[in-house]
C-alpha positions as CSV (number, residue, x, y, z in Angstrom):
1,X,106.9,86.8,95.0
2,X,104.6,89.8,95.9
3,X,102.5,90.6,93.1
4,X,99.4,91.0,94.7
5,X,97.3,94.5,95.2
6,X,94.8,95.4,97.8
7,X,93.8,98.7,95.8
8,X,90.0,99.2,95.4
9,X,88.2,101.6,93.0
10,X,84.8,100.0,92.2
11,X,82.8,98.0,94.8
12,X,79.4,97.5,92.9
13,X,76.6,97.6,95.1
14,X,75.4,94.2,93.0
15,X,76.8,92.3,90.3
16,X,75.8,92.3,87.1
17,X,74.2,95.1,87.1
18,X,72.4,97.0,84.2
19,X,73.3,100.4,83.1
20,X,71.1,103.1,84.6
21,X,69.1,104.3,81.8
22,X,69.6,108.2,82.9
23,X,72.5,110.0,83.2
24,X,75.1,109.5,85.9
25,X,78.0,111.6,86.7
26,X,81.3,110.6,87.8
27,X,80.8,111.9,91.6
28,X,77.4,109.9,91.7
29,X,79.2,106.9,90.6
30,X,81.8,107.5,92.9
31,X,80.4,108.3,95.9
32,X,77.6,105.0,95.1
33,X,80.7,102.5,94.3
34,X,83.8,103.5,95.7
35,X,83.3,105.9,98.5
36,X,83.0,103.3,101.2
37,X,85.9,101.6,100.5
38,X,88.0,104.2,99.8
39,X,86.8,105.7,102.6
40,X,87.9,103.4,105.1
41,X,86.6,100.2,105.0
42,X,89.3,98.7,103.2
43,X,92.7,99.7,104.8
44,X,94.8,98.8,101.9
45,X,92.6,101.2,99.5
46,X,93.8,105.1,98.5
47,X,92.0,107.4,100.1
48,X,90.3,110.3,97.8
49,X,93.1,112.8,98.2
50,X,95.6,110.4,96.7
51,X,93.4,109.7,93.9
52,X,92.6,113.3,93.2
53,X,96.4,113.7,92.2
54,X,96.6,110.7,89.9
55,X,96.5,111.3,86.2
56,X,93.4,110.2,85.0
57,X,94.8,107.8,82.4
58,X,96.6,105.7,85.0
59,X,92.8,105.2,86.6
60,X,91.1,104.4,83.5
61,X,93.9,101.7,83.0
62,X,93.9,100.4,86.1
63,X,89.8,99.6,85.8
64,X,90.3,98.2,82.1
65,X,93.7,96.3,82.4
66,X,95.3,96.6,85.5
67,X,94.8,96.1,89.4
68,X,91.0,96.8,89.3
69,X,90.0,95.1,86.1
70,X,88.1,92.6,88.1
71,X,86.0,95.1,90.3
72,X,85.5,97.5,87.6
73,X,84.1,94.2,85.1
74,X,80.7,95.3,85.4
75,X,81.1,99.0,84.5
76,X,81.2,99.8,81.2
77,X,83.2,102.0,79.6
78,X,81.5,105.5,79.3
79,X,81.2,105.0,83.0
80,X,85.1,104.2,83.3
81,X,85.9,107.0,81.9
82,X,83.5,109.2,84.1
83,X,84.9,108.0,87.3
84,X,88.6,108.5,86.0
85,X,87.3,112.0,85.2
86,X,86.1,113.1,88.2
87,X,88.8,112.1,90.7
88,X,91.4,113.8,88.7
89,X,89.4,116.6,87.3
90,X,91.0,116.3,84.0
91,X,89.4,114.8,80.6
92,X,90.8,111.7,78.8
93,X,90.2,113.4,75.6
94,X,92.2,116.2,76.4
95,X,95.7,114.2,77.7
96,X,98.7,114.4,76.0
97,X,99.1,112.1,73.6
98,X,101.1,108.5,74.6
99,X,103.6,109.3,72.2
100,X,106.5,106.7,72.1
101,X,110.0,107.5,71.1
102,X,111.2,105.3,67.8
103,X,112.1,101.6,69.5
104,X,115.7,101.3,69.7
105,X,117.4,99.3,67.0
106,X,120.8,97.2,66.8
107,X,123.3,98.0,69.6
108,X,121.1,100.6,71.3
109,X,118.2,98.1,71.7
110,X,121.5,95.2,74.2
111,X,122.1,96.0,77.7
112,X,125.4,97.0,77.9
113,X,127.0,94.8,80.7
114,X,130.2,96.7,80.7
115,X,128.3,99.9,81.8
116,X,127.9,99.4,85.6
117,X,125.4,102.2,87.4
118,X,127.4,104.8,87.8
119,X,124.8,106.3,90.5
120,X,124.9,104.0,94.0
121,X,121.1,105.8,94.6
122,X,119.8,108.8,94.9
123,X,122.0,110.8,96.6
124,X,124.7,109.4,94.1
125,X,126.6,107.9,97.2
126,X,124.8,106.4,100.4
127,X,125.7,109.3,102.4
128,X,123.7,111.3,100.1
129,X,126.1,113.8,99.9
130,X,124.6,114.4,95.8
131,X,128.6,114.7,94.7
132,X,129.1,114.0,90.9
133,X,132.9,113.5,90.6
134,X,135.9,113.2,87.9
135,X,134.9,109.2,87.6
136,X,130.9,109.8,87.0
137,X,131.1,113.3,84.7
138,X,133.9,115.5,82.7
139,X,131.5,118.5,83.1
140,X,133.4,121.2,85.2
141,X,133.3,124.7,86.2
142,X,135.6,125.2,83.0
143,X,133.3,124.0,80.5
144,X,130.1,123.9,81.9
145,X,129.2,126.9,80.0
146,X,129.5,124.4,77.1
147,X,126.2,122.4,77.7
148,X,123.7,122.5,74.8
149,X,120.5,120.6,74.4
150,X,121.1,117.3,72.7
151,X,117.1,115.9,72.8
152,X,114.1,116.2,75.0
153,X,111.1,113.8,75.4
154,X,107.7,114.5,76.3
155,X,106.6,112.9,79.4
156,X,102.4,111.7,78.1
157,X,99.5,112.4,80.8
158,X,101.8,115.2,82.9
159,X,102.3,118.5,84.1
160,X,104.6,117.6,86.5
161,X,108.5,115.3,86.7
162,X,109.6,114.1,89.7
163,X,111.2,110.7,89.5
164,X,115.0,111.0,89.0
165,X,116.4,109.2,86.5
166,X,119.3,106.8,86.9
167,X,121.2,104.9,84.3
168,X,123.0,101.1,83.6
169,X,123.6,99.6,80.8
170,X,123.6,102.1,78.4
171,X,120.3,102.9,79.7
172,X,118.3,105.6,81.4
173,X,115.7,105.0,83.6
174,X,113.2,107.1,84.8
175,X,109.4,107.2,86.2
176,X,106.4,109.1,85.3
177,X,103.0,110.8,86.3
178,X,101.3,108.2,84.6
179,X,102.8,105.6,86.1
180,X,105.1,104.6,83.4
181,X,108.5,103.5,84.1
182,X,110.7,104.1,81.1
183,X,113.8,102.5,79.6
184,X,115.5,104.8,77.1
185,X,118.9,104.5,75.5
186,X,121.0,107.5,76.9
187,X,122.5,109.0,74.0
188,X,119.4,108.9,71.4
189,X,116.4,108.7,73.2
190,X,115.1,105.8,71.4
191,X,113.0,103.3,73.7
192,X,113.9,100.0,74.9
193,X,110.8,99.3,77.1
194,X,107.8,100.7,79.1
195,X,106.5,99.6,82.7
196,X,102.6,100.8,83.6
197,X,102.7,101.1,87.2
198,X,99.3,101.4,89.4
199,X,99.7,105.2,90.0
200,X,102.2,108.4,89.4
201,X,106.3,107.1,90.4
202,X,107.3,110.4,91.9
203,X,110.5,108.5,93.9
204,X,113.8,108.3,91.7
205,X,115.3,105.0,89.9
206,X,117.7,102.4,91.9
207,X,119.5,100.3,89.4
208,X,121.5,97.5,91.7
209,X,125.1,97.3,90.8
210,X,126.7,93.6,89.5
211,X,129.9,91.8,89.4
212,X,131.8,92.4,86.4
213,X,131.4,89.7,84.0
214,X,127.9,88.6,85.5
215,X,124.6,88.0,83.5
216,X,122.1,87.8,85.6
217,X,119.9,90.5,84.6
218,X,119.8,93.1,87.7
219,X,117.2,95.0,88.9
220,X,115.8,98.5,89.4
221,X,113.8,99.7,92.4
222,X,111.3,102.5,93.1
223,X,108.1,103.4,94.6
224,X,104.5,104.8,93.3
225,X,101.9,107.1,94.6
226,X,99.8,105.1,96.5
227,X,102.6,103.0,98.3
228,X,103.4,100.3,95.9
229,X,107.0,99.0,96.0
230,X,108.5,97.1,92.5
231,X,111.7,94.8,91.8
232,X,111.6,94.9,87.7
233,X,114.5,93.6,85.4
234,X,116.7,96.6,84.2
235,X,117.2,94.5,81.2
236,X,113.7,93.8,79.9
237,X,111.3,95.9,81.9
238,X,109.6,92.8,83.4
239,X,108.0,92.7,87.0
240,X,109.7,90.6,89.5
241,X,108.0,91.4,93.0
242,X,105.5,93.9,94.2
243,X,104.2,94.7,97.7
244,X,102.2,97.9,99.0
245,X,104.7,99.0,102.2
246,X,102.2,99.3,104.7
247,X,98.4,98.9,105.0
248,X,97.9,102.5,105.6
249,X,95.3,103.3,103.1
250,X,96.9,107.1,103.0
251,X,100.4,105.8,102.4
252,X,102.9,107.6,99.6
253,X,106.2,106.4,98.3
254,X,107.9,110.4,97.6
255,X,111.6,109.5,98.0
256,X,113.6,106.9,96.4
257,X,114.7,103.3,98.6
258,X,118.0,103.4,99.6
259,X,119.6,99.7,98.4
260,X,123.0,98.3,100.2
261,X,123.9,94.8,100.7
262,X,121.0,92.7,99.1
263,X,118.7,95.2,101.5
264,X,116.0,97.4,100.1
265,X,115.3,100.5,102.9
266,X,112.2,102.3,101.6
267,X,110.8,105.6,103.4
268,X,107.3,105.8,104.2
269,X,105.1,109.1,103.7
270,X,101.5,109.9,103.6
271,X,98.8,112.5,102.7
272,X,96.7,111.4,105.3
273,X,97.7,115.3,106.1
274,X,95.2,116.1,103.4
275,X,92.2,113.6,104.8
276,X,91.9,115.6,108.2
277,X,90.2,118.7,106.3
278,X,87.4,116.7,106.3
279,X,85.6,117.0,110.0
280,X,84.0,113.2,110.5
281,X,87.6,111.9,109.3
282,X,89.1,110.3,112.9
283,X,92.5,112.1,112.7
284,X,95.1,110.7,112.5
285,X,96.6,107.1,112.5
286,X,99.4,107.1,110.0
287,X,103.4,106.6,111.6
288,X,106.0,107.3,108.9
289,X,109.1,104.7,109.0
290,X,111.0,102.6,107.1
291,X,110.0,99.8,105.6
292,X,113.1,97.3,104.3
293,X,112.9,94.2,102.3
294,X,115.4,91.5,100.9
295,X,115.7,93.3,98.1
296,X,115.3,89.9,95.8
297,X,112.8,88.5,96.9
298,X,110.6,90.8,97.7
299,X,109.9,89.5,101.6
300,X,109.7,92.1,103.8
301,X,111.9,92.0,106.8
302,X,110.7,94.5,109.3
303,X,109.3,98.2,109.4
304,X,111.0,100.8,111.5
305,X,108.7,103.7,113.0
306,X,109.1,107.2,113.6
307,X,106.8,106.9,116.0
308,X,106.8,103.8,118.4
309,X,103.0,102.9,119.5
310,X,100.3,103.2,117.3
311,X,98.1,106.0,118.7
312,X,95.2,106.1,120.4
313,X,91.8,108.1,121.0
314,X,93.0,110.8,123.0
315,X,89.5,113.0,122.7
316,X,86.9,114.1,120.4
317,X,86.7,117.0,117.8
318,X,83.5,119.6,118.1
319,X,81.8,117.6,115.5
320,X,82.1,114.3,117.8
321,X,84.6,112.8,115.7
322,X,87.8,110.7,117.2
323,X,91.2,112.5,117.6
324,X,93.7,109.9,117.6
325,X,97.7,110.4,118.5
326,X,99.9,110.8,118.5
327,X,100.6,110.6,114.5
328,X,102.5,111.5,111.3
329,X,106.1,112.2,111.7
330,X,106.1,110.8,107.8
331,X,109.5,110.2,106.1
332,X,109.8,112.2,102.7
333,X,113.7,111.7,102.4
334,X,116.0,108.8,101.2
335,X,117.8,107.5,104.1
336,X,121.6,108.0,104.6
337,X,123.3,104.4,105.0
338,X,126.4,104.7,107.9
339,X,127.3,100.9,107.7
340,X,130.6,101.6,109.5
341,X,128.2,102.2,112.1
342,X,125.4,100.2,111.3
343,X,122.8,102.9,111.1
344,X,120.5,105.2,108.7
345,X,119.7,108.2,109.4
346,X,116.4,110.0,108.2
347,X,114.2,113.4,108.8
348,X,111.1,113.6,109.5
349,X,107.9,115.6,109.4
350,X,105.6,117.1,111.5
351,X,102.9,115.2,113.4
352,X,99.4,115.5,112.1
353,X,97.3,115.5,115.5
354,X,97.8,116.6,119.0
355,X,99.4,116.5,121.5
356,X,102.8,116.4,119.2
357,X,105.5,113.5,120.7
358,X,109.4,114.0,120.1
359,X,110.1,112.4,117.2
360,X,108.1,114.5,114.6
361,X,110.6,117.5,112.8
362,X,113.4,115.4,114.3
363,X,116.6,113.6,112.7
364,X,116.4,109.7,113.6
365,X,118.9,107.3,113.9
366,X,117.8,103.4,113.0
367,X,119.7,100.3,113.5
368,X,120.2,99.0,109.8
369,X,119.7,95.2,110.8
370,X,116.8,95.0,113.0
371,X,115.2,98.7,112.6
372,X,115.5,99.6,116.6
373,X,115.8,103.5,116.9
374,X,119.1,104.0,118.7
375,X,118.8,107.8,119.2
376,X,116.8,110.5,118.0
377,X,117.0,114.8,118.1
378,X,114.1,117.0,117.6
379,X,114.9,120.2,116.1
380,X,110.8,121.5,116.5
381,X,109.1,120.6,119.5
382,X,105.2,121.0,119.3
383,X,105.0,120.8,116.1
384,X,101.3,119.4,115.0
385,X,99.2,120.5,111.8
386,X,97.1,119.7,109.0
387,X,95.0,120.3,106.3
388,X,92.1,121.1,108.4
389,X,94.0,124.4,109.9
390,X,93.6,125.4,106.3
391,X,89.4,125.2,106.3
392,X,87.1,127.8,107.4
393,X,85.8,125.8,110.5
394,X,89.2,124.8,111.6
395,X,87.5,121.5,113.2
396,X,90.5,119.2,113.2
397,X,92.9,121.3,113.6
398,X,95.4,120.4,116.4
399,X,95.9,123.3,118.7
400,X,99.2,123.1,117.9
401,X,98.4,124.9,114.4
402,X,102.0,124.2,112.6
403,X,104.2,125.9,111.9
404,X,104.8,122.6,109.4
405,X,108.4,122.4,109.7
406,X,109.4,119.2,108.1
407,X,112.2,117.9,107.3
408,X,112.0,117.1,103.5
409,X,115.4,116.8,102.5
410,X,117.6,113.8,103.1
411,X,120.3,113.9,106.2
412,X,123.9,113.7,104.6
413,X,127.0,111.9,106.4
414,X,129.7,113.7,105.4
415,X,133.3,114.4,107.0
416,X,134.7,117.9,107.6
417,X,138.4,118.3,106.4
418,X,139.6,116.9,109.8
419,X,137.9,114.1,108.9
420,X,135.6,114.3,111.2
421,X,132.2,112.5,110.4
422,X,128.9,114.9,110.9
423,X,125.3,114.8,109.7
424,X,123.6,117.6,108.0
425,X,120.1,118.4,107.9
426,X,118.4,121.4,106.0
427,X,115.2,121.8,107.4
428,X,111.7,123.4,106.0
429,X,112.1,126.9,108.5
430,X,115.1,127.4,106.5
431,X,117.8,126.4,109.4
432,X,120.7,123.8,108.6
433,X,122.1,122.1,111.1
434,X,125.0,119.8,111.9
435,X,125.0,116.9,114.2
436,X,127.4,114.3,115.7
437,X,126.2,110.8,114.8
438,X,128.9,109.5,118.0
439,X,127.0,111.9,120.8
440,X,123.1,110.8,119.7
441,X,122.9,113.3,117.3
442,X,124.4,116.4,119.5
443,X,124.1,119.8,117.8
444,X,127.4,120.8,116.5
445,X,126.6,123.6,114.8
446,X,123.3,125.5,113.7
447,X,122.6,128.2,111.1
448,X,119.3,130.0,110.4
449,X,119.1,131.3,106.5
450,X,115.7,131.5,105.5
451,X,112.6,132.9,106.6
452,X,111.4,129.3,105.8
453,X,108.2,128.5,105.1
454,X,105.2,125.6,103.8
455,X,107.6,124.8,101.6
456,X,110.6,125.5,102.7
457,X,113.2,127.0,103.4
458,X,115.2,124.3,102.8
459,X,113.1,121.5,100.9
460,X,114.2,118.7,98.4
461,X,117.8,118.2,99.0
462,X,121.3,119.5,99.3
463,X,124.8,118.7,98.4
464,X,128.3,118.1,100.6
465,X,131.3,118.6,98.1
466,X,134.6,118.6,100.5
467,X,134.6,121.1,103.2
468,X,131.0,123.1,101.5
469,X,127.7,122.3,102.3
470,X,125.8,123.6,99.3
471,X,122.0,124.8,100.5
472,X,119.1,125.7,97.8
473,X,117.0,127.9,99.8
474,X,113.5,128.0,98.5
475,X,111.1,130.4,101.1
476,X,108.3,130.1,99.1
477,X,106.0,132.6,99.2
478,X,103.2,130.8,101.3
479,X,101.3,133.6,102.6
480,X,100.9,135.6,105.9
481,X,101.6,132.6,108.2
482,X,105.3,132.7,107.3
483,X,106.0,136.5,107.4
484,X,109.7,138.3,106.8
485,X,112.2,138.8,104.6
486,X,112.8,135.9,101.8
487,X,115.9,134.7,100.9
488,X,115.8,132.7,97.9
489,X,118.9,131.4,96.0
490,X,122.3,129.3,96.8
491,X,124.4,129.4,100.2
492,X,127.4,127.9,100.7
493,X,128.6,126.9,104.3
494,X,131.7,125.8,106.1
495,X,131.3,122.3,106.7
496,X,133.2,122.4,109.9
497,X,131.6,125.8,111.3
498,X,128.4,126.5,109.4
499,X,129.5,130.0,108.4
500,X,128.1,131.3,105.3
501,X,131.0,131.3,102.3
502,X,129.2,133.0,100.3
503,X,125.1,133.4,99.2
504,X,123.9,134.2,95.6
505,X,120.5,135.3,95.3
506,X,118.1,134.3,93.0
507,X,116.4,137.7,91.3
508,X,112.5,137.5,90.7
509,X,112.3,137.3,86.8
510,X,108.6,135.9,86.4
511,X,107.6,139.0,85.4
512,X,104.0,138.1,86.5
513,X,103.7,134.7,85.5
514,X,101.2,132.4,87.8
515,X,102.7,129.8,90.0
516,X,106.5,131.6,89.3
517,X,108.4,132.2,92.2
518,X,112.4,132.4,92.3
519,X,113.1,130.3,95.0
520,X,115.3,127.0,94.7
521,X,112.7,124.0,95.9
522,X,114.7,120.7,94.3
523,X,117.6,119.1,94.8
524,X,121.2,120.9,94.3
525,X,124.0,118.4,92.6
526,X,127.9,119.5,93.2
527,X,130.1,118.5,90.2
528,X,134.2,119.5,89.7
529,X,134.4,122.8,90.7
530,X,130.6,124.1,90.9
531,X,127.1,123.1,92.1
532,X,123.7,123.2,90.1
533,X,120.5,124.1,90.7
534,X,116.9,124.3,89.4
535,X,114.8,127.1,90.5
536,X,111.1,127.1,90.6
537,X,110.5,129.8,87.7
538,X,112.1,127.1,85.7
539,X,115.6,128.6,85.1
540,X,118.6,125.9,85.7
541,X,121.8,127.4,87.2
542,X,125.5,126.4,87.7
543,X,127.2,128.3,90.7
544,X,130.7,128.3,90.7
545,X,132.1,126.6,94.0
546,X,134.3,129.2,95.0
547,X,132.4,132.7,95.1
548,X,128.7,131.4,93.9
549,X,129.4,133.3,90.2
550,X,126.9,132.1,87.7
551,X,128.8,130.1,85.4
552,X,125.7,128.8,83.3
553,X,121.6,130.0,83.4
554,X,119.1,128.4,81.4
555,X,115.5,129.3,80.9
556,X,113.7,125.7,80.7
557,X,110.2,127.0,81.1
558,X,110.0,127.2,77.2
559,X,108.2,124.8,74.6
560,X,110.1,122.0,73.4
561,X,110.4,119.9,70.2
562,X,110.7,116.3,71.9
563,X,112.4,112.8,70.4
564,X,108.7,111.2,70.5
565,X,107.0,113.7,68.2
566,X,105.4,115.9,70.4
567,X,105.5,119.5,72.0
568,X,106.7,119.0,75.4
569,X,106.5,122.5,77.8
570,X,109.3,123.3,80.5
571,X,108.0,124.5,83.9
572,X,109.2,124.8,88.0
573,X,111.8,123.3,89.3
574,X,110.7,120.5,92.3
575,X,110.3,117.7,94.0
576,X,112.8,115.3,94.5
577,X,114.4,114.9,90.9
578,X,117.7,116.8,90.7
579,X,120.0,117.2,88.1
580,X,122.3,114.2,87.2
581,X,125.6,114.6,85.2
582,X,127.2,111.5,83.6
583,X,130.0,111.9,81.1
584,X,129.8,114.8,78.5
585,X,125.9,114.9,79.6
586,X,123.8,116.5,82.1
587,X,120.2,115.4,82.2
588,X,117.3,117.4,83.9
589,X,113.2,117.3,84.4
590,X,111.3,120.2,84.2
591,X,108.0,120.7,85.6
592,X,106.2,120.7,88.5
593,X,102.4,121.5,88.3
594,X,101.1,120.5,91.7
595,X,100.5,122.6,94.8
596,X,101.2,126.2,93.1
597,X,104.3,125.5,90.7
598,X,104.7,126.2,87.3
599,X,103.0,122.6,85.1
600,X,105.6,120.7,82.6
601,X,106.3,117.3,81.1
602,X,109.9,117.6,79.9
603,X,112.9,115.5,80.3
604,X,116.1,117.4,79.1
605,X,119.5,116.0,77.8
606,X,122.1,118.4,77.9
607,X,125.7,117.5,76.6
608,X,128.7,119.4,76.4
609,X,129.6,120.8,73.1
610,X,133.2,120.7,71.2
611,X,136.2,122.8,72.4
């Protein structure tokens, strides 16, 4: 069992200690306590940029009753809540309240063996193809109109939702900003059981399936903020293994694992993009990849980079500082699994220091039993950039200078109606492409739709429903860098050609509201006869599947009465949390209030009303 945590937030100069009799801010603390560690000396501990988007709850529980309980013993707690205050920038006093929902009662409190997941991950089938069908939902173009809210609950500590939910025994499960994991019944809302992670679970739920008639209890899967991995029990909440996926100390968990076959295939990502605006940081060192485990126990079985070798000092900046590459190529996606051929495919991003190799902005193809990379395609060569191209001096800039084309959405295997088996890939400059996983990923077809952009183009995810590729196009507005004409809304492609069906564009309704746009950043999900879509001024959509009509529009930037007693507010649509249909109900976050996107805390329950 992997319980154990390298994290480190308060390295005291001496223990024992006595309170400084003056004042002491939360930067003076920090940077006398915790910068050394956090700034490199201990390769397992965050660095300050993933801290800085931590809620500052999850900190202050982590040094009273969680990982660093033991290195924060001799603070006290004025001085807790000081250093939680200044890394996040937000005050403890002024955080939503932890509300709970009423605990569940009678049958709604039993796992429901008889209701197996009805989700294989998150792309609802291991090809990713995000496809709700007749035997997971009875919502249709016919009736979707129908939908009405049913409840909403207020997610505590959060302006933003990105962890998709998933569901199993009469549960849903979903995680938080906060780091909570929740288990709520599905049809009231009421609680079954909470999980306090170490940081923010942005990656969706995997519930692992079981044998009907078993009752062993089975477990659920996801990821945190600062690269944390956790097996708990989907029937009482209770931790069964941990492990951080690689030492990187600027490592992120974004999308959810992939699970097949007793394996556990987690994506690695990092913000180690952020770090390099700092001049004396030695950029960079991270390599994203694929880290897989058996997915009972916990043991890690081998990691898979995007990038082969770990880099090396290749020069110095102006400042004297280390350049070290080649690096990045991070993995925000869930991998497709192709077990007929025995591979996974996943995108990657661009590298974060020069000179740029040929696997950054590139789709990869990994064997699924020993992680060798058995072919690779880069769709943008010479693609290097970070943070520091972004900062007045420029200093660690890579010549390169972007343009940042990742690829954030997942690859999709999918078969055109000849049956012939493709790849597609929606990448951040707004171009989809098609690829032949027999030739080494040869180009099949290509089709440039968006201006594309910082993020995106195409960013979070699309969806394969027969012969239509259904692509959210986001091309956000990021500025001068990504200049012409935007094309935000739904396009629908021929699977076997790549020409447009049709396109539906999104019309700007923000009417001046800060951080609106109306591009479509997260996810799409096809169901019987349409396709849905959140947009990031907060209005959900349903397109129909045959000319792109808007069958159903919702405004979910609006307040909301929630089932644990509190005003929850809607906001953007983004990240990797799309909408998931099961049965008569369609369930939905809203809110994402991180890097210039509308802020909300709301998970929504649609269902469909009476005919």
């Amino acid at each position: 069992m992997k319980s154990s945590l390298c994290l480190v937030l308060v390295v005291l100069a001496s223990i024992g200690v006595a309170r400084a009799a003056e004042e002491v801010s939360g930067k003076v603390l920090y940077e006398k306590h915790c910068q050394e560690c956090h700034g490199g000396a201990v390769s397992k501990a965050p660095q300050l940029s993933l801290l800085q988007i931590m809620s500052a709850g999850s900190i202050y529980r982590a040094m009273n009753d969680g990982v660093m309980r033991e290195q924060a013993s001799a603070l006290d707690d004025r001085q807790r809540r000081l250093v939680a205050e200044y890394l996040t920038g937000s005050s403890l006093d002024n955080a939503t309240a932890a509300a709970l929902p009423a605990a569940c009662e009678r049958d709604a409190a039993v796992f429901d063996y008889g209701q197996r997941p009805h989700m294989q991950g998150w792309g609802v089938t291991r090809d990713n193809q995000r496809r709700f069908e007749g035997n997971h939902t009875v919502i249709n173009a016919e009736n979707v109109s129908r939908l009405r809210l049913k409840w909403a609950f207020a997610y505590p500590e959060a302006v933003r939702a990105r962890s998709q939910p998933a569901f199993a025994g009469g549960a849903l499960y979903v995680g938080s900003q906060n780091g909570t994991v929740f288990a709520l019944d599905e049809d009231s809302g009421c609680l079954r059981w909470t999980f306090n992670t170490t940081a923010e679970v942005r990656t969706g739920i995997v519930v692992a399936d079981w044998k009907p008639g078993a009752k062993t209890e089975p477990l659920l899967y996801f990821g945190d903020l600062v690269g944390n991995v956790y097996a708990l029990s989907a029937v009482s909440g209770k931790l069964v293994w941990r492990d951080r996926a690689d030492d990187h100390p600027s490592l992120t968990l974004t999308a959810a694992p992939a699970l097949y076959e007793g394996r556990l295939y987690v994506p690695l990502s990092a913000l180690e993009v952020t770090a390099a605006a700092d001049p004396n940081y030695a950029c960079c060192t991270f390599r994203g990849g694929v880290a897989v485990y058996d997915a009972l126990s916990g043991d890690k079985l081998w990691t898979a980079y995007s990038i082969q070798e770990p880099g090396r000092k290749v020069g110095e900046n102006s400042v004297g500082t280390a350049r070290i590459a080649p690096s990045g190529a991070p993995i925000w996606n869930t991998p497709a699994l192709d077990p007929k051929r025995g591979l996974l495919y996943v995108g990657t991003g661009t590298n974060y220091s020069s000179p740029a190799n040929d696997t950054s902005d590139a789709i990869l193809a990994f064997d699924m039993q020993d992680g060798s990379m058995r072919w690779h395609q880069q769709m943008t060569a010479g693609d290097a950039w970070n943070m520091g191209c972004e900062t007045e001096d420029r200093i660690n800039c890579p010549p390169e200078d972007g343009p940042d084309y990742d690829f954030g959405a997942a690859v999709i295997l999918a078969q055109t109606p000849a049956g012939k088996d493709v790849l597609i890939a929606g990448q951040k400059s707004g171009d989809v492409y098609a690829l032949d996983p027999d030739a080494g990923g040869k180009v099949l077809w290509h089709q440039k739709l968006g201006r594309g952009g910082i993020q995106g183009g195409v960013h979070f995810g699309m969806a394969v429903d027969g012969g239509t590729v259904y692509v959210p196009m986001s091309d956000f507005d990021g500025g001068a860098r990504w200049p012409g004409k935007p094309y935000p809304g739904m396009f629908a492609l021929d699977i076997a050609t790549g020409e447009v069906m049709w396109y539906q564009r999104t019309q700007d309704q923000c009417a001046g509201r800060e951080f609106c746009q109306p591009g479509l950043s997260s996810p799409a999900s096809a169901f019987p006869g349409g396709v849905l879509s959140g947009a990031m001024d907060g209005r959900l959509r349903a397109y129909r599947a045959a000319d792109g009509k808007v069958l159903w529009d919702v405004d979910t930037a609006v307040a909301y009465e929630t089932i644990n007693g509190v005003r929850a507010q809607g906001g953007s649509f983004g990240g990797g949390s799309g909408p998931v249909l099961k049965g008569r109900r369609l369930f939905v976050n809203s809110g994402y209030g991180i890097y210039f996107h509308m802020p909300g805390n709301v998970l929504l329950a649609y269902e469909l009303l009476p005919e």
